[in-house]
ROBADO-11365 format. One line per field, with one value per residue (C-alpha): residue number from 1; residue in one letter; z negated, y negated, x negated. Coordinates in steps of 0.2 Angstrom, whole numbers, plus 5000, padded with zeros to 4 digits. Layout:
nr: (NUM|...)
rest: (A|...)
z: (Z|...)
y: (Y|...)
x: (X|...)
This chain:
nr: (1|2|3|4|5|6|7|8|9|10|11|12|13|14|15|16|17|18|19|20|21|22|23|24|25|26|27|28|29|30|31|32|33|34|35|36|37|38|39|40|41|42|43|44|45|46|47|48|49|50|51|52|53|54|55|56|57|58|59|60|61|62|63|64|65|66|67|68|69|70|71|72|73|74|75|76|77|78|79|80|81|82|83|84|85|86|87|88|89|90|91|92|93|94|95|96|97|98|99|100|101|102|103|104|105|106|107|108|109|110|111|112|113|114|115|116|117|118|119|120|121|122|123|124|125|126|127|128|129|130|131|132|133|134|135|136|137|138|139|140|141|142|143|144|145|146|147|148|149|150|151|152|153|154|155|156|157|158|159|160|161|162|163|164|165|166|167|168|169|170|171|172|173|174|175|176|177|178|179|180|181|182|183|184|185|186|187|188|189|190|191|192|193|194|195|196|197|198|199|200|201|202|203|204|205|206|207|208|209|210|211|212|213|214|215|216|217|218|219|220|221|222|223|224|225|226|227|228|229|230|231|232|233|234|235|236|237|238|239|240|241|242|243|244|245|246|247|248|249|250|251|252|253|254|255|256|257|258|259|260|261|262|263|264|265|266|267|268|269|270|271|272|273|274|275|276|277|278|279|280|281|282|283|284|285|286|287|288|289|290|291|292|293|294|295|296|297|298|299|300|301|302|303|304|305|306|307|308|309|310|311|312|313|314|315|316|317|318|319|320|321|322|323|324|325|326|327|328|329|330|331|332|333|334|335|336|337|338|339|340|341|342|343|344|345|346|347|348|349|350|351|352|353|354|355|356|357|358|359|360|361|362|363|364|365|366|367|368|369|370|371|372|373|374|375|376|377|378|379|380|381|382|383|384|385|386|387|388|389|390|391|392|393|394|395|396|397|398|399|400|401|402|403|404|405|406|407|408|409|410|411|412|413|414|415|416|417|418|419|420|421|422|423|424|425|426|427|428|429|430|431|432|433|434|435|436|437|438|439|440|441|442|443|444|445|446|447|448|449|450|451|452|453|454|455|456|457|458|459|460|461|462|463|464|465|466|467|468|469|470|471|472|473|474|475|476|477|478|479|480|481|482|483|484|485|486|487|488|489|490|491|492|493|494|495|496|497|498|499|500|501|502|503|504|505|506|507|508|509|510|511|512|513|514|515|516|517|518|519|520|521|522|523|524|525|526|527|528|529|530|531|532|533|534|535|536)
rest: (X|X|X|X|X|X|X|X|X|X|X|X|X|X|X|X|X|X|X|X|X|X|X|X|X|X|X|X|X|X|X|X|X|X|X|X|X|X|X|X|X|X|X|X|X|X|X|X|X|X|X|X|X|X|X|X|X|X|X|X|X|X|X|X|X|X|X|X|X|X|X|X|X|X|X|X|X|X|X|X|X|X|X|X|X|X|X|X|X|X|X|X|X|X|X|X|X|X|X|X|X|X|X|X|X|X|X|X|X|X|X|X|X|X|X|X|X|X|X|X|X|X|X|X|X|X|X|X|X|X|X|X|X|X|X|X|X|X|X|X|X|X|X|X|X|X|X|X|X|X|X|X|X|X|X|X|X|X|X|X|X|X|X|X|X|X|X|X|X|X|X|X|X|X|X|X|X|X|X|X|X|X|X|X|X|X|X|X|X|X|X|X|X|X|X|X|X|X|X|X|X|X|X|X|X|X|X|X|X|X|X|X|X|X|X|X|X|X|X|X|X|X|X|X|X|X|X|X|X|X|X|X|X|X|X|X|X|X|X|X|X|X|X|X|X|X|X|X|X|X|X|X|X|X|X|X|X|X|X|X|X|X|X|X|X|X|X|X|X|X|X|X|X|X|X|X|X|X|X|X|X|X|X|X|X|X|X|X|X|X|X|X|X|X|X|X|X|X|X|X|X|X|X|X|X|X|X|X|X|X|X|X|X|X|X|X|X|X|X|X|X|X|X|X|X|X|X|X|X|X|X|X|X|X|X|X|X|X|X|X|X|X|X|X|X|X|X|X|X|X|X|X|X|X|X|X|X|X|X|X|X|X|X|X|X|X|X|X|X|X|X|X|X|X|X|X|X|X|X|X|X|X|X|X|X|X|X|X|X|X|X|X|X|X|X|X|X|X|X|X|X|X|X|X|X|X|X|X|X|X|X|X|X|X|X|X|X|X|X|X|X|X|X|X|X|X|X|X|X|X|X|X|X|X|X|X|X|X|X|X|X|X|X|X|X|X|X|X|X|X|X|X|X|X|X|X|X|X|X|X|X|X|X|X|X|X|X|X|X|X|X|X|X|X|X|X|X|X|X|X|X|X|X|X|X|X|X|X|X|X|X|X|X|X|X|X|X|X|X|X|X|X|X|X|X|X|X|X|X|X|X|X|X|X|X|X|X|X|X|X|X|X|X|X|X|X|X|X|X|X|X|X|X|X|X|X)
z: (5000|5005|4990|4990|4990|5006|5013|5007|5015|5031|5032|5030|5043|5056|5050|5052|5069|5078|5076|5078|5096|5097|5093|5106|5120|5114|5115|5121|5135|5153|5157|5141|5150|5164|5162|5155|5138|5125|5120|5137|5136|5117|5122|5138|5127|5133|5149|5144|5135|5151|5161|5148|5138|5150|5162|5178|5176|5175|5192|5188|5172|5183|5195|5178|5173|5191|5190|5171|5174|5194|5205|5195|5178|5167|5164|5153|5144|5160|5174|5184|5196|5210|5219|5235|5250|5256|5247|5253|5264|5251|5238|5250|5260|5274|5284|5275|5259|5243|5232|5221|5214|5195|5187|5175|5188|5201|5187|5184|5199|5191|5207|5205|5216|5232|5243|5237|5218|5220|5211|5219|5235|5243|5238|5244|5261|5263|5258|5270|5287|5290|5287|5295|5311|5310|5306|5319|5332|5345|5335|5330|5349|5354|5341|5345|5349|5332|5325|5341|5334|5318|5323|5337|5321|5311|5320|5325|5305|5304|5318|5310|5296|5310|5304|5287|5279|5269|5262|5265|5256|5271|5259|5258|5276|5279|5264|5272|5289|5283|5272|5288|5297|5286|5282|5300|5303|5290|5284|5300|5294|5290|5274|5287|5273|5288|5290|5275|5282|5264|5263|5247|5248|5248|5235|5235|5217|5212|5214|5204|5192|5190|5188|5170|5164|5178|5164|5150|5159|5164|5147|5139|5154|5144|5143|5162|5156|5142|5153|5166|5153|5141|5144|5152|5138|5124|5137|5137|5117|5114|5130|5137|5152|5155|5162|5176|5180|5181|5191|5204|5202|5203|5220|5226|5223|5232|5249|5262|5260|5242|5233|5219|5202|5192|5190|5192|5209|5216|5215|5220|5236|5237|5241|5252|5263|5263|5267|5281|5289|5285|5298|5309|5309|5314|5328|5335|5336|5349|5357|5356|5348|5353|5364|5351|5335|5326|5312|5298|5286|5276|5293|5294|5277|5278|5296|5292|5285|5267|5255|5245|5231|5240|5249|5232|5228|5214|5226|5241|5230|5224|5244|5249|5235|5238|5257|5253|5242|5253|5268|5262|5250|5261|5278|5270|5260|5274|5287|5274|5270|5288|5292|5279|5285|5303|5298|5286|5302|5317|5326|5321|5326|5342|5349|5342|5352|5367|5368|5367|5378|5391|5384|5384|5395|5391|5370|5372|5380|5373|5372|5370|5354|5366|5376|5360|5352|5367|5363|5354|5345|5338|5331|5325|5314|5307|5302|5294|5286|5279|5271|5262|5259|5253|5255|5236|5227|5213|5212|5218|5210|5218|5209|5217|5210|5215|5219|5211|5219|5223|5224|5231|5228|5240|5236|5235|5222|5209|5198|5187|5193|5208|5209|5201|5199|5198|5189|5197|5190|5186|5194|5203|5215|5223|5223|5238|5233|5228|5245|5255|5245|5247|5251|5260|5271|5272|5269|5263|5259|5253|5271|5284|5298|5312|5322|5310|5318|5335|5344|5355|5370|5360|5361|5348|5335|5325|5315|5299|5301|5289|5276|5274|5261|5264|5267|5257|5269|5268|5269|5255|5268|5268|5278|5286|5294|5311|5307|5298|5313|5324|5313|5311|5329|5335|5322|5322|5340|5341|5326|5332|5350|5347|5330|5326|5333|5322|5307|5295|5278|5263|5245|5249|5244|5241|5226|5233|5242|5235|5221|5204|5197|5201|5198|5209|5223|5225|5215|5218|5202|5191|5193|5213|5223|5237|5254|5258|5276|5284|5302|5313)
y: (5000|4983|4970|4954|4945|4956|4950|4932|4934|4938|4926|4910|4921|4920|4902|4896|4906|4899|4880|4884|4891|4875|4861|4868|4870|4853|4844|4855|4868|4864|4858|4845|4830|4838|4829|4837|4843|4845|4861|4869|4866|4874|4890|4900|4902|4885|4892|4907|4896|4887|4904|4916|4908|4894|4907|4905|4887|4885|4876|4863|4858|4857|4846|4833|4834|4829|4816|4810|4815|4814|4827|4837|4845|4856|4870|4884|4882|4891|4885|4869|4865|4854|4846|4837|4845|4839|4848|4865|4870|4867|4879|4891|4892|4904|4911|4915|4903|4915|4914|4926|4927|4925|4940|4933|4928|4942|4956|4953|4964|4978|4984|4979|4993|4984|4973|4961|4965|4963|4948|4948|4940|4951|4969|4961|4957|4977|4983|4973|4977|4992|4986|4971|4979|4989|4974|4963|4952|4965|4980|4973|4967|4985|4993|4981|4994|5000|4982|4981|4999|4992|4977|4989|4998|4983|4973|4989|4990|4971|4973|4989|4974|4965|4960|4969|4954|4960|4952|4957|4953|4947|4946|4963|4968|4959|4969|4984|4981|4973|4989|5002|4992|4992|5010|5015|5003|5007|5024|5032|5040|5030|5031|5026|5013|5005|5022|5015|4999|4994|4990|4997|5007|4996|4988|4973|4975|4984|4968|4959|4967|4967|4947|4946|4961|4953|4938|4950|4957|4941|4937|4956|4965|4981|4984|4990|5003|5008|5010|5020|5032|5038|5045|5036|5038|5032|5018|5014|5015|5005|4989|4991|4980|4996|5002|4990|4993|5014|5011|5002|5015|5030|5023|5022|5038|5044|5035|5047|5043|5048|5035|5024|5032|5038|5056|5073|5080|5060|5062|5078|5073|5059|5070|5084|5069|5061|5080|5082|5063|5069|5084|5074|5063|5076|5084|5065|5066|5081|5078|5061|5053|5060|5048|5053|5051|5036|5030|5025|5014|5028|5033|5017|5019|5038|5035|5019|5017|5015|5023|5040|5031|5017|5031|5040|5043|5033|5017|5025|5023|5004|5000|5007|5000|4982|4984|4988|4972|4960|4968|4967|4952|4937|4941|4948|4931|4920|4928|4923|4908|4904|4912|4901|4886|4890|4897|4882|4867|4871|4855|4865|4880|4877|4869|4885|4896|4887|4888|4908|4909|4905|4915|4930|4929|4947|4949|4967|4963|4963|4949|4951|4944|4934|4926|4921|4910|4899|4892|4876|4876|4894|4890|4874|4885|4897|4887|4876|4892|4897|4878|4880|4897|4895|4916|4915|4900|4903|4895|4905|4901|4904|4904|4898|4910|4900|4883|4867|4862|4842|4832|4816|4808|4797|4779|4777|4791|4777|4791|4780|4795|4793|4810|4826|4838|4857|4869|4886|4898|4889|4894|4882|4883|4873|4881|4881|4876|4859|4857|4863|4850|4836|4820|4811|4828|4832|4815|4823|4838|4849|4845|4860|4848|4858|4840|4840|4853|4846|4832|4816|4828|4840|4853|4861|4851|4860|4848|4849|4870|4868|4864|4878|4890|4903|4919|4906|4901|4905|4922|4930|4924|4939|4953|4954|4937|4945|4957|4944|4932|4946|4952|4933|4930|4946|4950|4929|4929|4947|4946|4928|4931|4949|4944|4927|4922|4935|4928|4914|4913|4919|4911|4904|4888|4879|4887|4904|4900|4884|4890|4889|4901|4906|4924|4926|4923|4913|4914|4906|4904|4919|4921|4921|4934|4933|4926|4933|4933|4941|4946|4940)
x: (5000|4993|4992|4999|4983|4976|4994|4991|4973|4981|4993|4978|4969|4985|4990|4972|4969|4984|4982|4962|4970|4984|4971|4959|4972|4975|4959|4948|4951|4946|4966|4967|4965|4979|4994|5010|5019|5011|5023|5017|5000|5002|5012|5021|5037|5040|5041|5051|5065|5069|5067|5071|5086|5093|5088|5080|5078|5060|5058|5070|5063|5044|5052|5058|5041|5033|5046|5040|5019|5014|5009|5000|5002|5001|5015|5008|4993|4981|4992|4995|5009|5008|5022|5014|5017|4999|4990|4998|4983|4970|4980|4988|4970|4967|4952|4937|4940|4944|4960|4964|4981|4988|4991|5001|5011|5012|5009|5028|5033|5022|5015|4996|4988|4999|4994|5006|5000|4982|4973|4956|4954|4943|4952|4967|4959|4954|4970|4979|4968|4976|4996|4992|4989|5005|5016|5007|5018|5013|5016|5033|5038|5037|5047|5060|5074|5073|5079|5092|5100|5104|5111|5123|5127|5129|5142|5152|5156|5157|5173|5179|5186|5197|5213|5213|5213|5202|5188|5169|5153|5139|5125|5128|5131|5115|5105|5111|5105|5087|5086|5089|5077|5063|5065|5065|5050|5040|5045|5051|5065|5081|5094|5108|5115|5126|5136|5146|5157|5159|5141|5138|5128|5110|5098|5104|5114|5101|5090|5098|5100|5081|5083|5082|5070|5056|5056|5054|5037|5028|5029|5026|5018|5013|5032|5033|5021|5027|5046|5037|5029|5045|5060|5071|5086|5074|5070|5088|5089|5075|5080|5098|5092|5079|5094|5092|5075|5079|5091|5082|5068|5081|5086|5071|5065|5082|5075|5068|5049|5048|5039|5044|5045|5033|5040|5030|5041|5039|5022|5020|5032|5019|5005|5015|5018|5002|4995|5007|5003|4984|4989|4998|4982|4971|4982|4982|4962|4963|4980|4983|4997|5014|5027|5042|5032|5032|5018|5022|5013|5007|5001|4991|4984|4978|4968|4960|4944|4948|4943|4949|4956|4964|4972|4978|4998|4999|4994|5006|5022|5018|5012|5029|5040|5034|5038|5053|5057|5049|5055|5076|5079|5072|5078|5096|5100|5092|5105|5115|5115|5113|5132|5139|5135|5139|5156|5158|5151|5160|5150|5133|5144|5151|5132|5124|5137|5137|5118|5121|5134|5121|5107|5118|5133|5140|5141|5138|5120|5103|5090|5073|5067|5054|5067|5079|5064|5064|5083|5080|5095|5095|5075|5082|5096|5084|5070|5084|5090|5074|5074|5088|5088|5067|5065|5053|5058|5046|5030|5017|4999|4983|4965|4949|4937|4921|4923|4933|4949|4949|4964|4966|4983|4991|4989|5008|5010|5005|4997|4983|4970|4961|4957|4960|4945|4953|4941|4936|4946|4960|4978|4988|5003|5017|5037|5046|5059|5053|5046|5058|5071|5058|5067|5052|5052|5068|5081|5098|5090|5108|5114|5112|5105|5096|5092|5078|5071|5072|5064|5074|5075|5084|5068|5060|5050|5036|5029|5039|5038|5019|5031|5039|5035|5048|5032|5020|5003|4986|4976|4991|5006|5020|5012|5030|5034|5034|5047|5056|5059|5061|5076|5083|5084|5089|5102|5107|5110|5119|5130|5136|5138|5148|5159|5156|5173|5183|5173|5181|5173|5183|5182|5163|5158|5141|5139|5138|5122|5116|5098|5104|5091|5074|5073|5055|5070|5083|5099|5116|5127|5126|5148|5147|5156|5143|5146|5161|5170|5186|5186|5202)
């Protein structure tokens, strides 16, 4: 038994230790002289109240302190935030400049041995060669039937809901479709979600019901272990929103290329596929690679040039399971948000269609994904979709290893700085969200306006397009973004031209797509019934 004065001891210790730890994040760490609460600077359960409690508010609260401290501060007592849109190429740098990434930020997904999850810069940068190659514009172009399949499939379930007068969930139709895509793509095989004209049947719940557990990993990471590593009934027990997280994990593991839990038969499916891909590999060496066959990217992974234990199961499951989240949630919600307000602006409406109409004089033809990003007014739409839709609205941090990060503010920012002298080591990022609702970039920024997008002549205009963060920038930009547009246009253009006209918007308002939580990705208010549509 421990006695009182050993008890009393230990309390001084505790007392005396944490403001030895407040008054040097105070005074005396490398950030002091940043400017910003003193609360954060102290502690991240600052953070956590406003993201935690409120919840998902975080980014709102960041952009009251830019308002209140200038263009830099300081948000937790290790990271900075920036909120001025020229300085995005100096966080978010590509080509040879290193930036690693924030593991207190990433490591919330709980997917470290990913692409995605990887911190160092140059780790990430061999893990990524491979994919890269297999998700490349080219790579992407030829396997274009596989996207024009799902989006046959797609609207032949949208029209199976003509004149039932009975509402249906868009978001969802749209997580479905993204979902079969990536699967085919990726995976080469397909869970055939779309067979089921409810659209139900897809991760998109599933999603978000993650929201609130991700909060409860920045801040305690080792509890995604610790999940991972019990059973999942005492998991339950011990954190009722576990269930969430299982759930998500359970769903996963039911999807056709086995990855995603943890689990003794997942693993071992794990390494009877990458044996039989190891096989197929092999017979490609003396054959040559068979017409029929399609790669995946595990396929990618076992023939490149990594090595043993980058190609291990355990790193499999994690590469797979954060295809599968980046490769649904964007695309899905930015289709999305794009449908509503074209149902909701019959001006933008009726220009957009007219424009098609022309492009694809019978609705039951296909255009190339090539031919689609000439139309002005169909690019104008979608990079306005991805504005407001901002893909990951959270602020991703970045982390120069080796070298100071300089920042010159404009002169008309009025900070009483001239410069601001970033030590190495030190994460900073930018939200999208905030840049994307910029009033000096984007005037009336909760208006759906694709003129901004377009020049005098009515052509497209790309010089606004380095604002948007929607697949971040830099060397770390979402491996993906090919797929992504190819999906946006084609399934835009398609889905518009065959049922656009049967559509009318059902119970939808603003509030249904508008970001009133940042849950690593964009939330609308947490009552809405999604984007919901009848078909005439």
């Amino acid at each position: 038994m421990v006695s009182a004065p050993m008890l009393a001891v230990f309390a001084a210790v505790t007392v005396v230790y944490i403001l030895g730890l407040i008054i040097y994040r105070l005074y005396f760490h490398p950030l002091a002289s940043f400017p910003g609460p003193k609360l954060a600077s102290v502690t991240t359960l600052y953070e956590f109240y406003y993201d935690g409690i409120k919840p998902g508010k975080y980014m709102f609260k960041i952009k009251e302190l830019h308002d209140k401290y200038g263009p830099i501060i300081r948000i937790t007592p290790e990271e900075l935030h920036c909120n001025d849109p020229c300085f995005i190429d100096s966080i978010y740098a590509g080509g040879s400049v290193r930036r690693h990434k924030y593991n207190y930020s990433i490591g919330q997904i709980g997917l470290p041995e990913s692409a995605l999850g990887t911190l160092n810069h140059d780790i990430h940068r061999i893990r990524r060669a491979p994919l890269s190659r297999f998700f490349s514009k080219a790579s992407v172009t030829k396997l274009e039937p596989t996207i024009y399949k799902q989006v046959e499939k797609l609207c032949k379930q949208l029209l199976v809901h003509v004149d039932s007068q009975k509402p249906i969930r868009l978001d969802m139709a749209f997580g479905s479709f993204t979902t079969d895509v990536i699967l085919t793509y990726a995976f080469g095989k397909c869970n055939n979600i779309l067979d089921d004209p409810l659209f139900e049947n897809n991760l998109h719940e599933v999603f978000h019901a993650l929201d609130h557990i991700i909060k409860i990993f920045k801040q305690l990471p080792f509890i995604y272990d610790l999940l991972r590593s019990i059973p999942d009934s005492l998991a339950v027990m011990l954190a009722p929103q576990a269930k969430d997280f299982l759930q998500y994990q359970e769903e996963c593991s039911n999807a056709p290329f086995y990855i995603a839990t943890a689990s003794t038969n997942t693993q071992q499916d794990v390494k009877i596929l990458i044996r039989d891909t190891k096989r197929q590999i092999v017979k490609e060496k003396s054959t040559g690679p068979q017409q029929d066959m399609h790669a995946s990217i595990f396929h990618e992974i076992l023939k490149s040039d990594l090595s043993d234990a980058e190609k291990a199961a355990e790193r499999l499951w994690q590469e797979g399971q954060a295809v599968i989240g980046a490769g649904t949630e964007t695309v899905s919600w930015t289709l999305s948000v794009l449908f509503f307000y074209l149902l909701r602006d019959h001006k933008v409406y009726n220009l957009l269609m007219k424009e098609l109409e022309t492009a694809i004089p019978d609705p039951a033809a296909q255009a190339l994904w090539k031919e689609l990003e000439k139309l002005p007014y169909l690019s104008a739409c979608i990079s306005e979709a991805l504005r407001v839709s901002c893909g990951i609205c959270t602020r991703l941090p970045r982390i120069s290893p080796d070298e100071p990060i300089v920042y010159h503010p404009a002169a008309e920012a009025g900070v009483s700085k001239s410069e601001y002298i970033i030590p190495p080591g030190t994460p900073i990022g930018m939200s999208a969200a905030l840049v994307h609702y910029d009033t000096t970039l984007f005037p009336r920024p909760n208006v759906f306006d694709p003129n901004r997008w377009l020049d005098a002549d009515g052509q497209r205009d790309r010089s606004l397009e380095k604002y948007i963060l929607s697949f971040s920038k830099g060397s770390r930009q979402c491996l993906g973004i090919n797929m992504a547009y190819a999906e946006l246009y084609i399934a835009a253009a398609h889905v518009l031209r065959r049922v656009g006209p049967h559509m009318k918007l059902y119970e939808t308002g603003p509030d249904d797509v508008e970001i009133h939580h940042d849950y690593f990705a964009p939330r609308p208010k947490l009552d809405s019934k999604g984007v919901r549509v009848v078909v005439e």
